[in-house]
Z-matrix of the N, CA and C atoms (Angstrom, degrees):
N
C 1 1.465
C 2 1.521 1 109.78
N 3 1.364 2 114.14 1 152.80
C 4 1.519 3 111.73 2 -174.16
C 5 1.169 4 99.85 3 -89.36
N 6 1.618 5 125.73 4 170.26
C 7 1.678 6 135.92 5 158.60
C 8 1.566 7 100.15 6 -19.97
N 9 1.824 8 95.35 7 124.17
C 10 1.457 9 89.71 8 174.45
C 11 2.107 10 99.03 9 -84.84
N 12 1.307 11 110.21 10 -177.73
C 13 1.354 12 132.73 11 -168.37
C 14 2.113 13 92.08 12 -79.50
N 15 1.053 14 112.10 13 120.72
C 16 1.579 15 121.38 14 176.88
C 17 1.704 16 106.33 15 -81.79
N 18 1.268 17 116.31 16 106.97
C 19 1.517 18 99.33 17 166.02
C 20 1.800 19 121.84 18 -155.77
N 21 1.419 20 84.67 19 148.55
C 22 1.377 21 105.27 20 -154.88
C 23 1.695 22 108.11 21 -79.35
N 24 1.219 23 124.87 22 151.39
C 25 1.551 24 108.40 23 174.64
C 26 1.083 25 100.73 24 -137.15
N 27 1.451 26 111.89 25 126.60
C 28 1.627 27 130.94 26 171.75
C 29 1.232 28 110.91 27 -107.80
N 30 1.064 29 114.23 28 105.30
C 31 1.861 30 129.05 29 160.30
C 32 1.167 31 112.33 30 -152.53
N 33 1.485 32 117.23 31 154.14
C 34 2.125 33 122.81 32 179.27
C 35 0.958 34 78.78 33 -105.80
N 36 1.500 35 149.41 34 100.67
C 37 1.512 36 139.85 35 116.57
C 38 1.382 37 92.17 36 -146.17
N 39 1.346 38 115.73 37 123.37
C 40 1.699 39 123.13 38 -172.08
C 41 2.057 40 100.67 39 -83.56
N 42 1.185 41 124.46 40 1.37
C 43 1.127 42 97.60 41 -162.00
C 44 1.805 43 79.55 42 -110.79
N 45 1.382 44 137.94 43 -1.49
C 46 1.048 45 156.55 44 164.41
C 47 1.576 46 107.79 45 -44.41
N 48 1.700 47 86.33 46 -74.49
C 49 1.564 48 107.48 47 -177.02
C 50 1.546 49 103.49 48 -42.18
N 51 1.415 50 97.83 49 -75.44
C 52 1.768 51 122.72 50 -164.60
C 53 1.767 52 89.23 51 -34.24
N 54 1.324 53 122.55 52 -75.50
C 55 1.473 54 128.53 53 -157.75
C 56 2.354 55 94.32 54 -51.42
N 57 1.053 56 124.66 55 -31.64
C 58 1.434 57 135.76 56 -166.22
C 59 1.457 58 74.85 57 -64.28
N 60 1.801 59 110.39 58 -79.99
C 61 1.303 60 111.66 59 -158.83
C 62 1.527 61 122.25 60 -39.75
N 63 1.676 62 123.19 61 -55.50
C 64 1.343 63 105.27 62 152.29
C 65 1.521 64 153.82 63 -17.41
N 66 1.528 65 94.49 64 -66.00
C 67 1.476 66 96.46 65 149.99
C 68 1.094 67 159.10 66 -38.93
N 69 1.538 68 95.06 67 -34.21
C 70 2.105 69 110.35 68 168.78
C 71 1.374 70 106.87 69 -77.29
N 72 1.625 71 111.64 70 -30.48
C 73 2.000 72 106.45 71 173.87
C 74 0.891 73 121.30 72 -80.10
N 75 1.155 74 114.91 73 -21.12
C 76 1.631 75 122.87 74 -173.66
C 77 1.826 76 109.71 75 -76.37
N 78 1.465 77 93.97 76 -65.76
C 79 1.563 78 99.33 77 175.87
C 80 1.875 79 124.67 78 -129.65
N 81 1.341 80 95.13 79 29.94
C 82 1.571 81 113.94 80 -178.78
C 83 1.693 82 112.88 81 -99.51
N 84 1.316 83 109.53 82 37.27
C 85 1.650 84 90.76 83 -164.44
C 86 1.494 85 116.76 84 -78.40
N 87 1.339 86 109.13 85 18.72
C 88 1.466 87 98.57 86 179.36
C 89 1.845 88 102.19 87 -126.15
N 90 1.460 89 109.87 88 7.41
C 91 1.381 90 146.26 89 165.35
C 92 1.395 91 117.05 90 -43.68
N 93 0.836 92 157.77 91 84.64
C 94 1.940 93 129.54 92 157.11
C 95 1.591 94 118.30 93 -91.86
N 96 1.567 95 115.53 94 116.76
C 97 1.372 96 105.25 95 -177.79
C 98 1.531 97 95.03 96 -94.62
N 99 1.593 98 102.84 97 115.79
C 100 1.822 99 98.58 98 163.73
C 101 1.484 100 105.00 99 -116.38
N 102 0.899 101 142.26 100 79.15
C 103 1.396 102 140.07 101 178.81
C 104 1.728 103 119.99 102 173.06
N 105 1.137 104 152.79 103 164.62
C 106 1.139 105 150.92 104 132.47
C 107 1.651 106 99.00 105 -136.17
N 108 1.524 107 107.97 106 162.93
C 109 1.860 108 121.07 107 178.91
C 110 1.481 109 93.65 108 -146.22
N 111 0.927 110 100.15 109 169.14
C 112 1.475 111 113.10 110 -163.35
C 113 1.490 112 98.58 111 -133.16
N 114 1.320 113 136.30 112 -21.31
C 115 1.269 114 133.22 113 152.45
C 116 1.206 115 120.76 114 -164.89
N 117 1.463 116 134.69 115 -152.35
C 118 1.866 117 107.86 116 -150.50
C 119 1.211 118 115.76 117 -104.01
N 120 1.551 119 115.01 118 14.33
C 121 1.598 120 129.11 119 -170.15
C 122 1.720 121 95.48 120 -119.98
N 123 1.415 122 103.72 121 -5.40
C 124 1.764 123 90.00 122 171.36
C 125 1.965 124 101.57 123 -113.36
N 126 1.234 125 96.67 124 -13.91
C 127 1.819 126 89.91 125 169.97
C 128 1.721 127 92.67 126 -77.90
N 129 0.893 128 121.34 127 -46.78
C 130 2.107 129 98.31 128 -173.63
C 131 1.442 130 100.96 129 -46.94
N 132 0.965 131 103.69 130 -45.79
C 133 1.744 132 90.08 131 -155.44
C 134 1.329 133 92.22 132 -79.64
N 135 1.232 134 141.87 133 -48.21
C 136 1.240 135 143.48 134 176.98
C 137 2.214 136 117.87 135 -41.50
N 138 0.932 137 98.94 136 -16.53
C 139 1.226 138 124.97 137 -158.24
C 140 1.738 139 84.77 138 -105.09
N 141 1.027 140 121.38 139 -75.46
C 142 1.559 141 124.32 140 178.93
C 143 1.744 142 98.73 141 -35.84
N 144 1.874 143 104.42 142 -74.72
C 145 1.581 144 100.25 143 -176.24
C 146 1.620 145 132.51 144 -46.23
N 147 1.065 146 92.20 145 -14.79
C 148 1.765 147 96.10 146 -170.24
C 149 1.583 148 117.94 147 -141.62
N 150 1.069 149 125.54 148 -6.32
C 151 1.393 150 138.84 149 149.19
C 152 1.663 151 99.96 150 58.24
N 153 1.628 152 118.52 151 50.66
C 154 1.295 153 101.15 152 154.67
C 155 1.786 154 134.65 153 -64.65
N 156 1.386 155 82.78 154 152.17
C 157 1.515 156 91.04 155 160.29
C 158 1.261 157 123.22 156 -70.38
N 159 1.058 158 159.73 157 -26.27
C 160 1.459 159 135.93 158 139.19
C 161 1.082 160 110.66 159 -122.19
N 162 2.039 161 122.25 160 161.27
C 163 1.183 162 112.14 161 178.06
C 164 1.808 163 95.24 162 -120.72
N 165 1.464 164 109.26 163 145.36
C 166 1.550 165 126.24 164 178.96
C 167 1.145 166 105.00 165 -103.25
N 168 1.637 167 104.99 166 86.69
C 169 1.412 168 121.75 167 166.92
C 170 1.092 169 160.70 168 -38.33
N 171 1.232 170 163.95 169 47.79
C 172 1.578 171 152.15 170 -129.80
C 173 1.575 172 86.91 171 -86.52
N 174 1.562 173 100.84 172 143.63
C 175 1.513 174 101.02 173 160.45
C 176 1.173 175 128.20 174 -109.35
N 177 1.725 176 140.86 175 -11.62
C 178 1.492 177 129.91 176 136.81
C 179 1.546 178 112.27 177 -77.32
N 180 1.621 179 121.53 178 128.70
C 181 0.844 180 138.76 179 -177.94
C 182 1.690 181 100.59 180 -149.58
N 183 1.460 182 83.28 181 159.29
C 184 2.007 183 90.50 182 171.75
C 185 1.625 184 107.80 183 -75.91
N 186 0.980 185 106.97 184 -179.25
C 187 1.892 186 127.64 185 170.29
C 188 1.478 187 108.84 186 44.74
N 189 1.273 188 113.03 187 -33.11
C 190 1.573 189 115.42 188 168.56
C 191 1.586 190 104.94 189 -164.11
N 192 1.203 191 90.04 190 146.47
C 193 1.821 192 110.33 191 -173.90
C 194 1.076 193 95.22 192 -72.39
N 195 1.507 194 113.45 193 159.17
C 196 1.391 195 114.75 194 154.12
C 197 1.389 196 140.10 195 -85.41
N 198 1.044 197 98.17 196 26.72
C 199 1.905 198 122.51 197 178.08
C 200 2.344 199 85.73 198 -87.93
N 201 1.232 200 75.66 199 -91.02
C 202 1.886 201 93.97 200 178.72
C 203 1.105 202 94.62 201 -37.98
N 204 1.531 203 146.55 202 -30.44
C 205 1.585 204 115.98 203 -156.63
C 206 1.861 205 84.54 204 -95.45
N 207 1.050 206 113.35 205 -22.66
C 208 1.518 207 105.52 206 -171.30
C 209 1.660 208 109.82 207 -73.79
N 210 1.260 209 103.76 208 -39.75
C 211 1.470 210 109.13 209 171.82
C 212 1.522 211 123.40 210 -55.47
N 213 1.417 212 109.02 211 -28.77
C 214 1.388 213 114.72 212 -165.19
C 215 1.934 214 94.09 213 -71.69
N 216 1.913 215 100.94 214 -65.83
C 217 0.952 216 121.13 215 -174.57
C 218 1.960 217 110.08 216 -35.19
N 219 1.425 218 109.16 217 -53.67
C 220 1.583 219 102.98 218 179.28
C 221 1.103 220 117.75 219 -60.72
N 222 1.610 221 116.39 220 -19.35
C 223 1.471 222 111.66 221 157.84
C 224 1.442 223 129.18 222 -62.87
N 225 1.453 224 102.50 223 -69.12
C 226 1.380 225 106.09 224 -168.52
C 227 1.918 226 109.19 225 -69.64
N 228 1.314 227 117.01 226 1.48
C 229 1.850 228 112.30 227 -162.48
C 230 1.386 229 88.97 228 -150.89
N 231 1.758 230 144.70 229 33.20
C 232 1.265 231 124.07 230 -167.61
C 233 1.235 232 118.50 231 -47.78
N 234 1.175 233 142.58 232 3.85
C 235 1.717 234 170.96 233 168.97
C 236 1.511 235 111.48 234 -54.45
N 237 1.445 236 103.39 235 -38.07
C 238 1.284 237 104.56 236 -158.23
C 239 1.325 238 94.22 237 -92.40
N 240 1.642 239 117.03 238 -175.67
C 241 1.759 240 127.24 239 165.52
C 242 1.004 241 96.00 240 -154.29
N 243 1.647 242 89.02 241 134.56
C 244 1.696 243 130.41 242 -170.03
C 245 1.921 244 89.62 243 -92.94
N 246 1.564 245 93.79 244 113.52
C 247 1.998 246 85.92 245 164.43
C 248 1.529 247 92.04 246 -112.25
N 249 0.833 248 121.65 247 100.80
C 250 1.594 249 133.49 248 155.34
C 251 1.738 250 116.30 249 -25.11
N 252 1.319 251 137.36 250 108.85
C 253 1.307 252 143.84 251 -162.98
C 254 1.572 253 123.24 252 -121.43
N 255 1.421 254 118.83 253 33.10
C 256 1.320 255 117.25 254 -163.45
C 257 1.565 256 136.15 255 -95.19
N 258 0.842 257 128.35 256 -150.42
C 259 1.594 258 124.90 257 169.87
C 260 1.906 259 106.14 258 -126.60
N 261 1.160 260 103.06 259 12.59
C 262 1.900 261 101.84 260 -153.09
C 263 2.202 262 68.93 261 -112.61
N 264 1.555 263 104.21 262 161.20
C 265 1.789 264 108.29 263 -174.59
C 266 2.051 265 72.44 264 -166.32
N 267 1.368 266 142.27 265 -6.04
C 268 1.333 267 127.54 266 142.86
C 269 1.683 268 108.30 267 -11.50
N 270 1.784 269 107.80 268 135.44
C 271 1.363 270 102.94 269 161.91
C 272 1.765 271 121.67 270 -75.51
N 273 1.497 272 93.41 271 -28.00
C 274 1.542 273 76.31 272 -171.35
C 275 2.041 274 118.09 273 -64.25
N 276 1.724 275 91.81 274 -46.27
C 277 1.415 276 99.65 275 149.01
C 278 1.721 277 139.22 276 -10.93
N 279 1.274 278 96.86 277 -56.10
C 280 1.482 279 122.62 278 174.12
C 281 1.621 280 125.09 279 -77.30
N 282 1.455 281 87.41 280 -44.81
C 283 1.563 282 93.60 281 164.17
C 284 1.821 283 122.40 282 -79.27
N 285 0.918 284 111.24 283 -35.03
C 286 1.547 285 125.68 284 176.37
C 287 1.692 286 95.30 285 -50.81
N 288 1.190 287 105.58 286 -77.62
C 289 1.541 288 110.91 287 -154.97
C 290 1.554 289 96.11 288 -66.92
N 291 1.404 290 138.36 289 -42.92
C 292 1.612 291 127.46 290 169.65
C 293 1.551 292 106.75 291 -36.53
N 294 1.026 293 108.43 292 -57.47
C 295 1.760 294 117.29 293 179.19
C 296 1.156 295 106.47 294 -46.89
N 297 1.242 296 111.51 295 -54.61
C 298 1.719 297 99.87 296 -163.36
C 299 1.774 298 121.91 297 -80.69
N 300 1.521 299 99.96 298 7.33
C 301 1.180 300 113.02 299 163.40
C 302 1.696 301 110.57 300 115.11
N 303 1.062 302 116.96 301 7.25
C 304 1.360 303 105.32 302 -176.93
C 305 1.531 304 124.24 303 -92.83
N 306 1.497 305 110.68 304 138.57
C 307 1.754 306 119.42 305 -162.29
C 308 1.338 307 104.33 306 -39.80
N 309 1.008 308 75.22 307 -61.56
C 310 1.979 309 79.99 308 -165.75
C 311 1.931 310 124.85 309 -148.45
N 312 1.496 311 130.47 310 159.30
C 313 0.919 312 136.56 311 -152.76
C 314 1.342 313 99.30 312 -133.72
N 315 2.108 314 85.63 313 115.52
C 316 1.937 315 94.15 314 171.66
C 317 1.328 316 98.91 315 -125.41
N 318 1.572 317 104.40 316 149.13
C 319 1.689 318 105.04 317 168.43
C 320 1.417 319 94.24 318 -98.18
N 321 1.405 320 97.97 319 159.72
C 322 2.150 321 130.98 320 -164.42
C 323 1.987 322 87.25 321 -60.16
N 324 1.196 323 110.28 322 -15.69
C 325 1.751 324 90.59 323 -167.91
C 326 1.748 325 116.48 324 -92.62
N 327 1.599 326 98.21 325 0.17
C 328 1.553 327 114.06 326 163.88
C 329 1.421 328 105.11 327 -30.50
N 330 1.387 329 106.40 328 151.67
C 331 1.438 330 129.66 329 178.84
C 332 1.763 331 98.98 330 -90.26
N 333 1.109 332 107.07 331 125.41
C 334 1.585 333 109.25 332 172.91
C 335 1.485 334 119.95 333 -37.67
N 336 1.358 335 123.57 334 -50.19
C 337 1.675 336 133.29 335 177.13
C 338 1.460 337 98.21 336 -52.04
N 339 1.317 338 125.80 337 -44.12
C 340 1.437 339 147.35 338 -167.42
C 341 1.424 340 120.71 339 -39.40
N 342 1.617 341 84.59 340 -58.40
C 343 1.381 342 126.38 341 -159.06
C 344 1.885 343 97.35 342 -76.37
N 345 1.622 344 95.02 343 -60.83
C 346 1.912 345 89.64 344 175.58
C 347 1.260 346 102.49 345 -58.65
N 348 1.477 347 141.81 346 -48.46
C 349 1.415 348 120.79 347 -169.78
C 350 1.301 349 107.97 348 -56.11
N 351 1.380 350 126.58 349 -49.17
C 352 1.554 351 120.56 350 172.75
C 353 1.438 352 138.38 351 -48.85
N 354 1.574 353 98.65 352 -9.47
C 355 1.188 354 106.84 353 -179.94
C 356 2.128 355 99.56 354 -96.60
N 357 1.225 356 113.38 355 -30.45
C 358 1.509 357 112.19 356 -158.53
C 359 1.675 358 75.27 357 -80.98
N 360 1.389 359 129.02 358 -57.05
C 361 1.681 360 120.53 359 177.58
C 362 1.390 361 107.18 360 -22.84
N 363 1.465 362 114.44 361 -82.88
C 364 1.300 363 123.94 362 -172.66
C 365 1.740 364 120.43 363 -35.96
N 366 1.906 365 104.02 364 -44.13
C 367 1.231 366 87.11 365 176.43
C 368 1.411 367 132.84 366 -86.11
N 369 1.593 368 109.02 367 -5.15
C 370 1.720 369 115.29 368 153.25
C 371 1.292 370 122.71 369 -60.31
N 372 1.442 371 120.75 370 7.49
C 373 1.558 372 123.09 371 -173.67
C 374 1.489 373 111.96 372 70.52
N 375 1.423 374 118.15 373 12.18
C 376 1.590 375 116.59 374 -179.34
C 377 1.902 376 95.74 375 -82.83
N 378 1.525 377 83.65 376 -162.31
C 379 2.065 378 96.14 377 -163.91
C 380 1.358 379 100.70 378 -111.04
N 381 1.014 380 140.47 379 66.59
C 382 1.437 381 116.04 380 176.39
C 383 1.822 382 121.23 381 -79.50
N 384 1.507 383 109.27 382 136.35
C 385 1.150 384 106.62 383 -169.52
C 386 1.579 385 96.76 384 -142.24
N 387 1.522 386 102.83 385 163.16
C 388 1.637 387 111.35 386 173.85
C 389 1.306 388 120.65 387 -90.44
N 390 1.129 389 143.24 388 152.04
C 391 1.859 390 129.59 389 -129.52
C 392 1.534 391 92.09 390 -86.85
N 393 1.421 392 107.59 391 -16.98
C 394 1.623 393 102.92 392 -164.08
C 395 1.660 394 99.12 393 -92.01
N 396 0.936 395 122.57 394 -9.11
C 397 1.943 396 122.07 395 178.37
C 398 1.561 397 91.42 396 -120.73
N 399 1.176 398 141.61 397 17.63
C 400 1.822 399 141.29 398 147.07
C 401 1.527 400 91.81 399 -79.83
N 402 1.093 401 125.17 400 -49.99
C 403 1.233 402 147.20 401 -152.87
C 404 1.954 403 106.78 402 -69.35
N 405 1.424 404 99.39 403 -63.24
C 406 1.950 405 104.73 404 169.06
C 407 0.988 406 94.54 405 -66.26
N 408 1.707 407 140.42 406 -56.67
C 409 1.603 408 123.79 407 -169.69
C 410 1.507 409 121.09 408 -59.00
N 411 1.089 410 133.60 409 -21.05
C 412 1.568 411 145.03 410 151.87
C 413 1.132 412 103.92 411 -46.83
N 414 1.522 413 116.31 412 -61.20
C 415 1.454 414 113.74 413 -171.30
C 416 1.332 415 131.52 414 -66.09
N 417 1.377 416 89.58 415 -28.96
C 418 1.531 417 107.16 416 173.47
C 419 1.755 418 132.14 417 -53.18
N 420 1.377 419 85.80 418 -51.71
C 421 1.786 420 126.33 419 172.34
C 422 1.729 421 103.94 420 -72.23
N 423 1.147 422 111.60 421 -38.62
C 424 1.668 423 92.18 422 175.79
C 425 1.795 424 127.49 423 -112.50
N 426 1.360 425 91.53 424 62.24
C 427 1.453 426 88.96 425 171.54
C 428 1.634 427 100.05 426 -96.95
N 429 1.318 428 112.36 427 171.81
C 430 1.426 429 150.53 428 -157.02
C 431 2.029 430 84.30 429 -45.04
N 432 1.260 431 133.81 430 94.54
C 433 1.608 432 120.04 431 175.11
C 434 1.644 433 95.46 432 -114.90
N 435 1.212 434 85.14 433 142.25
C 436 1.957 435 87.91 434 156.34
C 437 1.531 436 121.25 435 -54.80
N 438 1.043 437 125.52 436 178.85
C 439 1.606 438 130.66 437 -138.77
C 440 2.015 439 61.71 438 -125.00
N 441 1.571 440 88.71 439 133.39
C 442 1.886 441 115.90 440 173.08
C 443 1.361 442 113.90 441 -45.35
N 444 1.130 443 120.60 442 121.70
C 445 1.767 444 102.83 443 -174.09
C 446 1.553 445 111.85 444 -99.21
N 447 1.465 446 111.43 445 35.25
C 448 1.828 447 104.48 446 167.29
C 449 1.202 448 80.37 447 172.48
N 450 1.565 449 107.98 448 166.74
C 451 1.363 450 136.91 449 -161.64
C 452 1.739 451 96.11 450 -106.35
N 453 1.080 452 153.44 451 154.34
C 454 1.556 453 154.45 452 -99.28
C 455 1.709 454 86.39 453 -161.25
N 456 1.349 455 117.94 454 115.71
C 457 1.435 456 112.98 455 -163.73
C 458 1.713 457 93.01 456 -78.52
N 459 1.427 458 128.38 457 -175.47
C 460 1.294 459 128.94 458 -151.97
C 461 1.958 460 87.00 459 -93.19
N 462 0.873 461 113.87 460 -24.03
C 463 1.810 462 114.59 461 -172.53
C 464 2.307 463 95.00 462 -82.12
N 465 1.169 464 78.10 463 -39.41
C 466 1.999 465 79.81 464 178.52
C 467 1.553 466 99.18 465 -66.53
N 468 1.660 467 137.47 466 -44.77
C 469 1.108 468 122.09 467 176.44
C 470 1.266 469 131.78 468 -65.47
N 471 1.797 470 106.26 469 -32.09
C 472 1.659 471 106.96 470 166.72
C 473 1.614 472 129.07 471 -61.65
N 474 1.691 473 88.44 472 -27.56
C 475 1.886 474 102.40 473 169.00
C 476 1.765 475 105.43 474 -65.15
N 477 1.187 476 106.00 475 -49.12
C 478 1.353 477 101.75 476 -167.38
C 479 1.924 478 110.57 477 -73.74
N 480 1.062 479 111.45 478 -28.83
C 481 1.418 480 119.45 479 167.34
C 482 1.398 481 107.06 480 -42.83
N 483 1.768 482 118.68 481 -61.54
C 484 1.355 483 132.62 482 -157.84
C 485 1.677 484 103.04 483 -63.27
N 486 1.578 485 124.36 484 -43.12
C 487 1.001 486 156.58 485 -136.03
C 488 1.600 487 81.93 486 -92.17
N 489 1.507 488 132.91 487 -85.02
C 490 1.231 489 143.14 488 172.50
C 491 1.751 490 102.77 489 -17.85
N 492 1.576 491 120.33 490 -61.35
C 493 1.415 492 133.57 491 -171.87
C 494 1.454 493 118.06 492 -54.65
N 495 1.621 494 108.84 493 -18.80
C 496 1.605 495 135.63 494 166.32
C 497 1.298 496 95.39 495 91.72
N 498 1.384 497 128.24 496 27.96
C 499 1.460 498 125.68 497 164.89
C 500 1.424 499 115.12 498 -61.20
N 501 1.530 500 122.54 499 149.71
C 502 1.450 501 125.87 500 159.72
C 503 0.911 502 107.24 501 -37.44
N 504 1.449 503 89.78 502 -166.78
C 505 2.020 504 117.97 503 172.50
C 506 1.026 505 81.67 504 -89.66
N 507 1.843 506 134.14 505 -64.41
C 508 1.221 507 141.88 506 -171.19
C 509 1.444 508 118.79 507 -49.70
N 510 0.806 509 114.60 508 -54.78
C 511 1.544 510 102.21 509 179.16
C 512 1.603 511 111.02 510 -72.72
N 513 1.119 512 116.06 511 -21.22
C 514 1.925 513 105.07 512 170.88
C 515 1.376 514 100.98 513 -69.24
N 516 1.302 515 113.91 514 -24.26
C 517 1.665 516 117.11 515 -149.64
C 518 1.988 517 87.52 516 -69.17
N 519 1.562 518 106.17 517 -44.19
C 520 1.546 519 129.84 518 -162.27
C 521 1.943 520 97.78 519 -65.80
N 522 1.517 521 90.34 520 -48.32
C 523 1.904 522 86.94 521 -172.77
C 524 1.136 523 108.83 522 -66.02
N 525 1.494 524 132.80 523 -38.61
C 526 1.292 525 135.87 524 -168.50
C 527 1.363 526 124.70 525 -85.71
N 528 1.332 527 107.18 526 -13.76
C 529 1.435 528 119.35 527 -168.86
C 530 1.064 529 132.85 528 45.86
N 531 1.357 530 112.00 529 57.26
C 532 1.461 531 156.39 530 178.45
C 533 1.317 532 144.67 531 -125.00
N 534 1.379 533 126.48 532 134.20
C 535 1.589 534 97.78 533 -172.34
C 536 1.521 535 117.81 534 -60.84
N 537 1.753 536 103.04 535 -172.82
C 538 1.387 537 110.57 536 163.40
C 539 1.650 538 105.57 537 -54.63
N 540 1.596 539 96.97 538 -76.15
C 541 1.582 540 113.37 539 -168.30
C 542 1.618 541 110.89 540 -36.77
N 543 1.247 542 120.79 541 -30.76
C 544 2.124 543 122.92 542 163.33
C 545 1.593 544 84.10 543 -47.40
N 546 1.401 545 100.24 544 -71.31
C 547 1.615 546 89.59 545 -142.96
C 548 1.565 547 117.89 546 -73.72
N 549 1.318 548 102.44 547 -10.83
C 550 1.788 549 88.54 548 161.90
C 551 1.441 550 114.35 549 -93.96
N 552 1.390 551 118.43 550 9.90
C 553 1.622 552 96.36 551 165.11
C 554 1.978 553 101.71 552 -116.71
N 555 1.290 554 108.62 553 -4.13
C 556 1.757 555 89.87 554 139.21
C 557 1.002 556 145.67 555 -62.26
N 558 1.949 557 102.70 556 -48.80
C 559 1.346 558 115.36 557 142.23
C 560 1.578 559 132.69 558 3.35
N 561 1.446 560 85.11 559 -93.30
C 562 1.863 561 106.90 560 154.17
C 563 1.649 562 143.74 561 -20.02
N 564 1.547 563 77.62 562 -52.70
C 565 1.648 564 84.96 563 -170.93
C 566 1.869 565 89.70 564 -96.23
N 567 1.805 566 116.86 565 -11.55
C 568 1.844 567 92.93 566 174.68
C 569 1.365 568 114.96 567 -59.91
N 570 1.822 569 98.00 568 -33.07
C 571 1.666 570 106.23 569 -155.82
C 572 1.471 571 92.99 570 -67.77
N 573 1.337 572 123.72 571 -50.61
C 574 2.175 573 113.68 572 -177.46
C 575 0.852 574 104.08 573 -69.58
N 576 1.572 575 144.62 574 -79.83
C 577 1.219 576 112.52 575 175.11
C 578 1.702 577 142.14 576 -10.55
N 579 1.438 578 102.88 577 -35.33
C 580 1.539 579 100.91 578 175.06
C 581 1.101 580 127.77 579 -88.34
N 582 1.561 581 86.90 580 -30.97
C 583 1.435 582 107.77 581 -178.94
C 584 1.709 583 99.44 582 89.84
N 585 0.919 584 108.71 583 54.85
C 586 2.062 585 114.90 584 177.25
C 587 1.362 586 101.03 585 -121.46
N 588 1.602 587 106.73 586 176.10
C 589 1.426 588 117.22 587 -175.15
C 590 1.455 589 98.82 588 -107.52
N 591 1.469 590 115.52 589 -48.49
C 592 1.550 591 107.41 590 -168.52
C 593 1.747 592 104.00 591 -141.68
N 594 1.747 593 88.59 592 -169.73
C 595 1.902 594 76.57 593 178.62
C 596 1.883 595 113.42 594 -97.80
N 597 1.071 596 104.63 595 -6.83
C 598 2.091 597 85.40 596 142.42
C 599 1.458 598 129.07 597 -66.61
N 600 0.840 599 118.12 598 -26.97
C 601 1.747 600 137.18 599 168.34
C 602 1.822 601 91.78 600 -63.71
N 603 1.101 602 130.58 601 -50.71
C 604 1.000 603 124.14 602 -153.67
C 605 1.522 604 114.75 603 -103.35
N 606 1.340 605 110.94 604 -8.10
C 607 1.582 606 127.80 605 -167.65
C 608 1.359 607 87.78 606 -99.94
N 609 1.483 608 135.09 607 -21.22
C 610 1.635 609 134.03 608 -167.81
C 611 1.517 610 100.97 609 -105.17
N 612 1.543 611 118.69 610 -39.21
C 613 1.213 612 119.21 611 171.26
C 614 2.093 613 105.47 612 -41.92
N 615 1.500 614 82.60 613 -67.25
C 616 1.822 615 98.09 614 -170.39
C 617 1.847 616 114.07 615 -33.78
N 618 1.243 617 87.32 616 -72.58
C 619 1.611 618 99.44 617 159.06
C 620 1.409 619 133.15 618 -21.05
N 621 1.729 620 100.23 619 -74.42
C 622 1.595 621 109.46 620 164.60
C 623 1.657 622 127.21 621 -63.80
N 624 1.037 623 103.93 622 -4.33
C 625 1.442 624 122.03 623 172.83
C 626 1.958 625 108.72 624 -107.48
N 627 1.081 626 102.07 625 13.23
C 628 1.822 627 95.93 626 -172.11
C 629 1.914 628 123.90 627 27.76
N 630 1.372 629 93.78 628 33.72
C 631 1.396 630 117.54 629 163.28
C 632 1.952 631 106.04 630 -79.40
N 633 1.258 632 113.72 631 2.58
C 634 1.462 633 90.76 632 160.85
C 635 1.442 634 143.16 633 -95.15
């Protein structure tokens, strides 16, 4: 078997965790849980010590939310993927934590099978989401926009590909063999060209367009 998938679980409710931990033995065999946090200032550091491949988020937590703990983490580990795991389906909620970088968004009523596929998604850099926050992010993305004013040269689509996958700047900068500063003013010119605000706007565009 190859490297199993490393992942960390951040939530304050221990009977949360415990029932998670089951789950990876039961039907996680390509799973490794090395980590638990107890709230969003012990997944950073936890995240530094042990550098999973994805972290299974809660987003109310003590000492730091899991909005901020995700933000920190795409800083200090952009490597990793944040799958967002909560009970909250709020837009602002939804929009906050997309922003702050995290793969993808499940609500707590996921089906266990669900949940591991969302995690092997997440760690291919894909989007996994629950139909009802696919659903606000659609909505979100299609209000009333002007019609795209240019076609996305073939180096703007490989940026935007990477971008969709929840890669850095840095790591597109690494695949492409390019600097940062290229890729944030491809960046740039995807978001006018499309006419988007940011790169969740643009990671849902890609997607809904089978540009990934």
């Amino acid at each position: 078997m190859t490297d199993k998938i490393k992942v960390l679980i951040a939530n304050d409710h221990p009977i949360m965790r415990q029932g998670l931990r089951v789950l990876f033995e039961l039907k996680g065999d390509d799973i490794e849980l090395i980590g638990e946090a107890g709230d969003g200032a012990e997944a950073v550091r936890k995240v530094e010590e042990l550098a999973p491949d994805v972290v299974l988020m809660d987003l109310v937590m003590p000492k730091l939310d899991g909005v901020a703990a995700t933000e920190k983490i795409r800083e200090l580990s952009p490597q990793a993927k944040v799958l967002v795991l909560t009970n909250y389906a709020e837009d602002e909620q939804v929009l906050r934590a997309m922003k702050a970088g995290a793969t993808g968004y499940l609500l707590k009523d996921v089906e266990p099978t669900e949940l591991i596929q969302a995690i092997r998604h997440a760690y291919r850099g894909e989007l996994p989401l629950s139909p009802l926050i696919a659903k606000k992010l659609r909505e979100f993305t299609q209000p009333k926009k002007p019609t795209p004013k240019a076609e996305l040269t073939p180096k703007e689509r490989e940026v935007l590909k990477l971008v969709a996958r929840g890669k850095s700047n840095k790591e597109i900068a690494e695949s492409l063999l390019i600097s940062e500063k290229t890729v944030k003013t491809h960046a740039g010119n995807i978001l006018n060209k499309l006419c988007l605000s940011n790169r969740t706007e643009a990671s849902l565009y890609a997607i809904q367009h089978k540009l990934t």
